[in-house]
C-alpha positions in Angstrom: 12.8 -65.3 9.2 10.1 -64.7 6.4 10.8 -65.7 3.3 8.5 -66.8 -0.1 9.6 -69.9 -0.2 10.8 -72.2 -3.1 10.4 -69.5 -6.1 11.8 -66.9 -3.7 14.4 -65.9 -6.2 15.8 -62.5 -6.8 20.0 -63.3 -7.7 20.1 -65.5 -5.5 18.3 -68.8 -3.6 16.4 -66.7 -0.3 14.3 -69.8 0.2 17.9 -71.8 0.8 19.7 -68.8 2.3 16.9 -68.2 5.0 17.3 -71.7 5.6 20.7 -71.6 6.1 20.3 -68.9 8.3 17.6 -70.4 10.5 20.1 -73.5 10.6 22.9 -71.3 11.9 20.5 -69.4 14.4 19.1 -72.4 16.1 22.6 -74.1 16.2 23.4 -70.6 18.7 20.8 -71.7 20.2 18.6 -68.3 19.3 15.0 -68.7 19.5 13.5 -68.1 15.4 10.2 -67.7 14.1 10.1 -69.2 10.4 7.5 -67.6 8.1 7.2 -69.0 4.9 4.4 -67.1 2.7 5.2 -69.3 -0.7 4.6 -65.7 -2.6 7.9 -65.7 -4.5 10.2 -62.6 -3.7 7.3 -60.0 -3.3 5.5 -58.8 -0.4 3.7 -61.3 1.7 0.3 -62.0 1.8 -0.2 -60.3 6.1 -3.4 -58.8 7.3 -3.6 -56.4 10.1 -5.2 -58.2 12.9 -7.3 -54.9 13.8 -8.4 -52.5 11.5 -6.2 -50.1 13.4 -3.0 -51.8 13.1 -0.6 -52.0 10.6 -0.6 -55.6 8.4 3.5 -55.9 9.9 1.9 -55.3 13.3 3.7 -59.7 14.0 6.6 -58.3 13.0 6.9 -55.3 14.9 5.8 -56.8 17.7 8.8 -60.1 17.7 11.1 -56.9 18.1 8.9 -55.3 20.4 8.9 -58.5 22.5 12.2 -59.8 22.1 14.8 -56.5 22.9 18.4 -56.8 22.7 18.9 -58.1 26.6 17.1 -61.6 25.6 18.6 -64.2 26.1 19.2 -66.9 24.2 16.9 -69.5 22.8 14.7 -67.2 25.6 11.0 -65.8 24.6 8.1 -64.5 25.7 6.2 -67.2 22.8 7.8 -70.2 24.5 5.8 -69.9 27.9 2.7 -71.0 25.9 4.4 -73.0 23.2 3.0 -71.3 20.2 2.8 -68.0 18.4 0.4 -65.4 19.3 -2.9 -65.5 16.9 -1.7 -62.3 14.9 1.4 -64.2 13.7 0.0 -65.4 10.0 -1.0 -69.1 9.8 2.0 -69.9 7.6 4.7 -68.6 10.8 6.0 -71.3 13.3 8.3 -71.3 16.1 11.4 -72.8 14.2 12.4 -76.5 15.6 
């Protein structure tokens, strides 16, 4: 879920609304990554790990690494407990 936080307003509330829907997610018990760039409702502020990767290179690869057939509350990120260092600072496994 990435959202710009509290001033993440564009008709309506995202910053609630991704709440919301992180809320519902982890109630199904899906495994969510929360990224929270406090930007507003504009793009957020991501850097391409490698110069030869594109700056949504985290977000590409969470659908890259976590296909349809996953199950859930399953992922690849849980086996170490933490993101992968490409994921920006302000990203988090969502409790």
């Amino acid at each position: 879920m990435l959202n710009g936080g509290d001033s993440d307003w564009l008709g309506i509330d995202f910053h609630v609304a991704s709440e919301r829907y992180v809320s519902t997610l982890r109630d199904d018990e899906h495994f969510v990554v929360a990224c929270e760039h406090d930007t507003g409702h504009g793009m957020p502020p991501m850097e391409p790990p490698v110069e030869e990767y594109t700056k949504f290179y985290a977000l590409w690869r969470f659908m890259l690494d976590h296909p349809y057939e996953v199950q859930a509350n399953d992922s690849p990120y849980l086996v170490d407990g933490s993101l992968p260092d490409y994921y920006p600072e302000w990203c988090g496994i969502a409790p």
